[in-house]
LUMMI-352507 format. One line per 2 residues: their letters; for each residue x, y, z of C-alpha. Coordinates in Angstrom, 2 decimals. Layout:
! residues N
A> X:Y:Z; ...
This chain:
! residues 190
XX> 51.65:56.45:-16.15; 47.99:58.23:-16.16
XX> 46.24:58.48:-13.04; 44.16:55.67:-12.19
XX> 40.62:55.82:-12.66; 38.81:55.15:-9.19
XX> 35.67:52.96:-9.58; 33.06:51.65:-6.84
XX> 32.25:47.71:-8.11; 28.63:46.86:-7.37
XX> 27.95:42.96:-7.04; 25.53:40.74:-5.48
XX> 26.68:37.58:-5.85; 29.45:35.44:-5.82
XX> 32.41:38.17:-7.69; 33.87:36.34:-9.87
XX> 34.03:39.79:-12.45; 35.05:41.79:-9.22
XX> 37.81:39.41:-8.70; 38.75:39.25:-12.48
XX> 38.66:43.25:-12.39; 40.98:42.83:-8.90
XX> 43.13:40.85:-10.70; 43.41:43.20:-13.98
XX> 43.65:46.56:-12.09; 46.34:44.66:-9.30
XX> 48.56:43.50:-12.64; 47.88:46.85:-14.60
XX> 46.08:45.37:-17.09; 43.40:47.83:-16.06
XX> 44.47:51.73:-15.18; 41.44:51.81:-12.33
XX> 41.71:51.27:-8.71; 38.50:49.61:-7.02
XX> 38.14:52.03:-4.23; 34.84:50.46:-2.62
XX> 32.36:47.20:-3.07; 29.35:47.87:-2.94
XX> 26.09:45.01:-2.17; 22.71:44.29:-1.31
XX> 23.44:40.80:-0.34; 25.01:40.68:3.29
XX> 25.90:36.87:2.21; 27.65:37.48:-1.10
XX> 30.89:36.30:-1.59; 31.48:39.23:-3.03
XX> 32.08:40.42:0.14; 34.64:38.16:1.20
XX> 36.44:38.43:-2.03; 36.75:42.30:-1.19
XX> 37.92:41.66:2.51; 40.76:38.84:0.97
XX> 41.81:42.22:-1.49; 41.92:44.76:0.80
XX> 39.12:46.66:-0.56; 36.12:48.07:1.61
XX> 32.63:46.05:0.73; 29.44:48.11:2.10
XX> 26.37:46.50:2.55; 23.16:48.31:1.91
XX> 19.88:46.48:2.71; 17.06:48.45:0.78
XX> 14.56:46.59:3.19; 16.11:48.25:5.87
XX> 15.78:52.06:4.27; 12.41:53.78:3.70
XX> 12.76:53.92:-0.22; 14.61:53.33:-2.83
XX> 15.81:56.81:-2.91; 16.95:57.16:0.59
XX> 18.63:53.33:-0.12; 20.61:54.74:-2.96
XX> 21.57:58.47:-1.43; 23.23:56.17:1.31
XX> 25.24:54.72:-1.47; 26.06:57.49:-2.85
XX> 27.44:59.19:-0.11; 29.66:56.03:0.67
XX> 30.51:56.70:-3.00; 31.80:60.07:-2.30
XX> 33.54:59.38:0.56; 35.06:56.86:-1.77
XX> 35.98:59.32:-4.48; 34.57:56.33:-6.89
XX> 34.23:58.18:-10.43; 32.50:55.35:-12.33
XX> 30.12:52.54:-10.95; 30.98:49.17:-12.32
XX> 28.02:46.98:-12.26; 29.12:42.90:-11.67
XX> 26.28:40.57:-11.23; 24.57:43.38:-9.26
XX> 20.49:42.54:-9.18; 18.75:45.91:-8.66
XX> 18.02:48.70:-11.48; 19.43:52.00:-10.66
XX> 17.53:54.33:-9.62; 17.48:58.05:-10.57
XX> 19.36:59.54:-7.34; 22.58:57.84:-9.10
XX> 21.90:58.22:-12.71; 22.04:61.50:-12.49
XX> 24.67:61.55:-9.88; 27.09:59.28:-12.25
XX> 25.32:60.43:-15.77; 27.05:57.98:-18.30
XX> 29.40:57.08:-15.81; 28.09:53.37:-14.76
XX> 28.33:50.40:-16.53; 26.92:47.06:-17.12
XX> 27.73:43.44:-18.20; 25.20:41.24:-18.93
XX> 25.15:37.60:-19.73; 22.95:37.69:-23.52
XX> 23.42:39.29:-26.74; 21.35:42.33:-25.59
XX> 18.54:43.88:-26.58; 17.48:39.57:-26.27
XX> 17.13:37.81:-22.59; 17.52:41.07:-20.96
XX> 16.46:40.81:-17.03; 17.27:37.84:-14.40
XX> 18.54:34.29:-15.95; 19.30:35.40:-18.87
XX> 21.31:32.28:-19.78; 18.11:30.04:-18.91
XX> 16.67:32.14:-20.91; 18.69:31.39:-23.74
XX> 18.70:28.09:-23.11; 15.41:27.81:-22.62
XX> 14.30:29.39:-26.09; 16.77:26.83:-27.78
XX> 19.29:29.46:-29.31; 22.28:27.98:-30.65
XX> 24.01:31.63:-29.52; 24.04:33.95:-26.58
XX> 26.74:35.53:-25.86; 28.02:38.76:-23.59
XX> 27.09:42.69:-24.12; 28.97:45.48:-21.74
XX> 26.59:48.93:-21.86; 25.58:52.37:-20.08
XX> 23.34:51.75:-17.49; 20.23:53.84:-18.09
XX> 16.75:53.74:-16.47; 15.54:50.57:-18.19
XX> 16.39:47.22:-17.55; 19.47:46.11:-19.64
XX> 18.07:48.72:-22.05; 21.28:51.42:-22.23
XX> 23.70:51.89:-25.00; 25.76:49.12:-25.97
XX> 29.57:49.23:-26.04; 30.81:45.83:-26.80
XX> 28.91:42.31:-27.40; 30.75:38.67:-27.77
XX> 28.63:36.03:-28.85; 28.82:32.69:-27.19
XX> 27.97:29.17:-28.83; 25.08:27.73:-26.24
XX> 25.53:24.22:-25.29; 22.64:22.65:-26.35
XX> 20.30:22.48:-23.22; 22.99:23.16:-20.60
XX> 22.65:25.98:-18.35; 25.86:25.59:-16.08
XX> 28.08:24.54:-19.23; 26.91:27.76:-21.28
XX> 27.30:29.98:-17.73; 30.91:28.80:-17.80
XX> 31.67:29.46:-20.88; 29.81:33.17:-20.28
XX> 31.77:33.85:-17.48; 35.24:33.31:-19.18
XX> 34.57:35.83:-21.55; 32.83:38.08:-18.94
XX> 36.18:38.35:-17.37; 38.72:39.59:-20.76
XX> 35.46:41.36:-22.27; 34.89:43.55:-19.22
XX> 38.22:44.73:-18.54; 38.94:45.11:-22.19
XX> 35.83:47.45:-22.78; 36.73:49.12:-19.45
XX> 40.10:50.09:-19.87; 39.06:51.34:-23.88
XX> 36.11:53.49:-22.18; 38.92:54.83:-19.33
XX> 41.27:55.87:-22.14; 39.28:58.19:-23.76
């Protein structure tokens, strides 16, 4: 068995791709070990879910740091610490900034719920929705200085249930969870 890749997840909200990534690295299905969670959101249940798996969750307010660049070098020294090799981005709202691009150059990922480069930013399934597409879908990528604007590794396109939010989210997140780990353990291969 190859060493385990050791990756920091970064989530804001309620985890369900942290837990599905959990879940795949717990069974194997994943060669990774989730050696920190990291959020801006105190009251994510992101959180929780890391407590329930053993796994340390860190909470950085950015409100309560000076700048964004003194927010993120507090990250990344947790990340250190951490020995995290790759940051694993899971429903986390706030663009990297530069101190960890070019700490983790090529090294941290993405998923995002639209066919990128269209809906890119917040509510990108209302989005979809809300421009009547009859497809949306799911795009993994490098996380670069734009928003939802790095290089694309893997896409799955998603039938939109005509004017249904929640019913098109649900059908996002189930292939958030396979698409993710699939693209992750292909990119931890190499």
């Amino acid at each position: 068995m190859t060493r385990k890749v050791k990756i920091a997840v970064f989530a804001s909200g309620s985890g369900s791709n942290f837990a599905a990534l959990e879940e795949a690295c717990k069974n194997g299905e994943l060669n990774a070990e989730i050696v920190l969670m990291v959020t801006n959101k105190p009251e994510a249940y992101a959180v929780e879910r890391a407590k329930k798996a053993g796994i340390p969750a860190l909470v950085f307010r950015p409100k309560e740091f000076e700048s964004k660049d003194a927010y993120e070098v507090a990250i990344l020294n947790a990340l250190r610490e951490s020995g995290a090799e790759w940051l694993v981005l899971a429903g986390y709202m706030r663009l990297i900034g530069p101190v960890l691009l070019s700490a983790y150059p090529s090294k941290i990922i993405n998923i995002h719920p639209s066919l990128l480069p269209s809906f890119p930013g917040k509510d990108a399934i209302g989005q979809a929705v809300g421009h009547g597409v009859k497809v949306t879908g799911v795009t993994v990528h490098l996380v670069d200085a734009g928003m939802d604007t790095g290089p694309i590794l893997a896409q799955y396109a998603v039938d939109v249930v005509d004017g249904d939010a929640e019913k098109t989210a649900q059908a996002i997140h189930a292939v958030e969870h396979y698409l993710y780990k699939d693209t992750l353990s292909e990119l931890f291969s190499r």
